[in-house]
Residue, then its C-alpha position, 0 to 999 in steps of 0.5 A: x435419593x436418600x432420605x436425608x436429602x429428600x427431607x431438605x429439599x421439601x424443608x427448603x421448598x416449604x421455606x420459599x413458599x412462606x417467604x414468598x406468601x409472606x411477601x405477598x401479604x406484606x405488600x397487600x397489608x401496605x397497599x391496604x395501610x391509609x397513607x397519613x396525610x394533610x389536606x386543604x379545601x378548594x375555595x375559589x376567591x378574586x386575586x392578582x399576583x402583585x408586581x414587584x417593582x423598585x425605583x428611587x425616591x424623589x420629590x414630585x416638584x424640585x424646583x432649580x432656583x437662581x438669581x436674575x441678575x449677575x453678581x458676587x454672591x454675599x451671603x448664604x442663610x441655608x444649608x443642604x437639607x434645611x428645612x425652610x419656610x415661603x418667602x424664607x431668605x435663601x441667600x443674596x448677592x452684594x448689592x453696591x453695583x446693583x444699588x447703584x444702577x437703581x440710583x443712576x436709574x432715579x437720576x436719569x428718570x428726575x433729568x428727563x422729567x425735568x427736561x418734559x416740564x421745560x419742553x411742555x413751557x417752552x411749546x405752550x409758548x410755541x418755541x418748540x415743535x411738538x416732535x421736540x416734545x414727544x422726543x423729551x416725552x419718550x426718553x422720559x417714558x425710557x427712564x421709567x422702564x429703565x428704573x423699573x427694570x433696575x428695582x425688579x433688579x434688585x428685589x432680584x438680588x436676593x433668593x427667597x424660598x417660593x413655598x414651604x419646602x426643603x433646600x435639596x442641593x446648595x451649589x454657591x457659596x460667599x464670594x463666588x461670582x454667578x451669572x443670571x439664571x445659573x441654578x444655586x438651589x434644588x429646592x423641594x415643595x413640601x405640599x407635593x409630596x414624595x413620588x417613587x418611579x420604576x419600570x414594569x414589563x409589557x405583562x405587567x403594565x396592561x393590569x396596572x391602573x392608575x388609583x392602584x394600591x401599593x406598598x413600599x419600603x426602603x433600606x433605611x426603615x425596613x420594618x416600616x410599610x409606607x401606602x402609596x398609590x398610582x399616579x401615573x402610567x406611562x403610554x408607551x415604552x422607554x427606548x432604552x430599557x423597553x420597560x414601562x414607566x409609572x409613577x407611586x405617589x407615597x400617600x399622606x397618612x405615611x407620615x405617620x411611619x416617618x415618611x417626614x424622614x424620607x430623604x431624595x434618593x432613597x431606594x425603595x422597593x415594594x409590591x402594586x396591586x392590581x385591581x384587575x383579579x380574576x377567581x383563583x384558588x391559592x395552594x401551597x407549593x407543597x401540593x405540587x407533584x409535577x409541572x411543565x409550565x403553566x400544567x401541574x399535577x396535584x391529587x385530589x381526594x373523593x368521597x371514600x378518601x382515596x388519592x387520584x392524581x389531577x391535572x390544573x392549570x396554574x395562574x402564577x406562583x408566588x413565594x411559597x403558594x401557586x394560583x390555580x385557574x382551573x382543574x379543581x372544583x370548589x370544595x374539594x380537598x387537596x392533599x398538601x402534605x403527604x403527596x409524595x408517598x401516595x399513588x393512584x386510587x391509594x387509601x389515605x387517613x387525613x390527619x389535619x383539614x384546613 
């Protein structure tokens, strides 16, 4: 072999040797190299997911209010939406047929107390039987109650608001001809307050309690959270949606956030809180490494601040943070920013502990 070509096999082998040698020591300096990374301590504490739930907003009492009797409608004071007060005149019928079955009423009661009088004389003078006079006693007695019914008539002839509360639907107008009990009002209660009622599922009405808190909001103040509470737990599932029904009561103190604005109808959303919890650790998504259903991996840090990879069971996830059930103990820390960069028994240099 000639000497040139000796001297670049050596050179090139020297070359390879380093390189390699090199490599090697790149590799061992980044394994050795702590990893930056953030980390939160495990504090267990009570907690519940919150259920979400939506519905429409309508008034606990409505109340259809119409007129006894028959009749041509005469006049109308209010209009839908109106505010009204108790005992407020809502709307009337015309009263010439309805005062006249009172007068014929009145006349009919005068006649047969006149022919009670002439029987009573006549039968004290025994020229009457006494069947004589009970006949003119009882259609006396007929002609009162026929005239009771014709006033109870015509206090019924007009509609008056049963309590203080708002006209939520108008369904008559002058001159329209209604018969008796035909509703011409939708009227609302103010005292009773305003309910929201929606369906949960079958997992979310056995943690649901009656007294439990809520918080609702609608479209139409959607930078304003009205309080409510549960008033009332359906016992079994509707029959067509298979969901379970309760029932919010929107708390007094909401009027302070222009709850006196809210109108039947709205669409309303929000979240209830169960009262039933249980010891939970709240984590933020980006701990996550792996999961399969309720199972995930998180790494956890020891004493000498290296990773190791941890198996949890996780209760519920909710917006960006997870509950942990089990898997982690009370105080140790969790790497929540980082994660994706370390690996089993690697070195870690924490940057910020929450």
């Amino acid at each position: 072999m000639k000497p040139a070509s000796t001297f670049i096999t050596l050179l090139f082998n020297s070359l390879v040797v380093i390189l390699l040698s090199v490599g090697v020591i790149a590799k061992t300096l980044a394994e050795d190299t702590a990893v930056p990374v953030d980390v939160v301590s495990a504090h267990y504490a009570e907690y519940a997911k919150a259920i979400r739930i939506s519905g429409l907003l309508e008034n606990k009492s409505e109340q259809s209010l119409g007129f006894k009797v028959p009749g041509l409608v005469s006049k109308v004071y209010v209009d839908e939406g109106q505010f009204v007060k108790r005992g407020q005149l809502l709307a009337s019928l015309d009263l010439e047929e309805i005062d006249a079955e009172v007068a014929k009423a009145k006349s009919v009661l005068a006649n047969a107390q006149r022919n009670l009088e002439r029987f009573q004389s006549l039968q004290g003078q025994n020229a009457l039987s006494m069947d004589q006079l009970q006949s003119a006693q009882t259609r006396m007695d007929v002609a009162q109650s026929d005239l009771t019914v014709a006033k109870f008539n015509r206090r019924h002839a007009v509609i008056k608001a049963p309590a203080e509360g708002r006209i939520l639907n108008r369904a008559l107008e002058p001159n329209e001809l209604v018969k008796a009990g035909q509703p011409v009002f939708v009227f609302a209660a103010k005292k009773t307050g305003w309910i929201l009622s929606t369906g949960i599922t079958d997992k979310d009405i056995v943690r649901t309690q009656l007294g439990d808190k809520a918080e609702l909001y609608f479209d139409a103040y959607p930078n304003q959270i009205f309080p409510a509470t549960v008033s009332e737990v359906a016992g079994r599932a509707d029959a067509k949606t298979q969901t379970f029904e309760i029932e919010l009561r929107l708390e007094g103190s909401s009027e302070k956030n222009g709850a006196k604005n809210l109108l039947a109808g709205f669409v309303g959303h929000g979240r209830v809180y169960p009262t039933q919890k249980e010891r939970l650790v709240l984590l933020p998504l980006t701990a996550l490494l792996r999961a399969d259903g309720k199972q995930a991996e998180v790494y956890v840090l020891d004493e000498q601040d290296q990773a190791h990879v941890r198996l949890i069971d996780v209760a519920f996830i909710e917006g960006s943070r997870m509950a942990v059930r089990a898997g982690i103990q009370e105080g140790e820390r969790i790497v929540i920013q980082g994660a994706p960069y370390l690996s089993e028994d690697r070195a870690v240099a924490v940057q910020k502990s929450l």
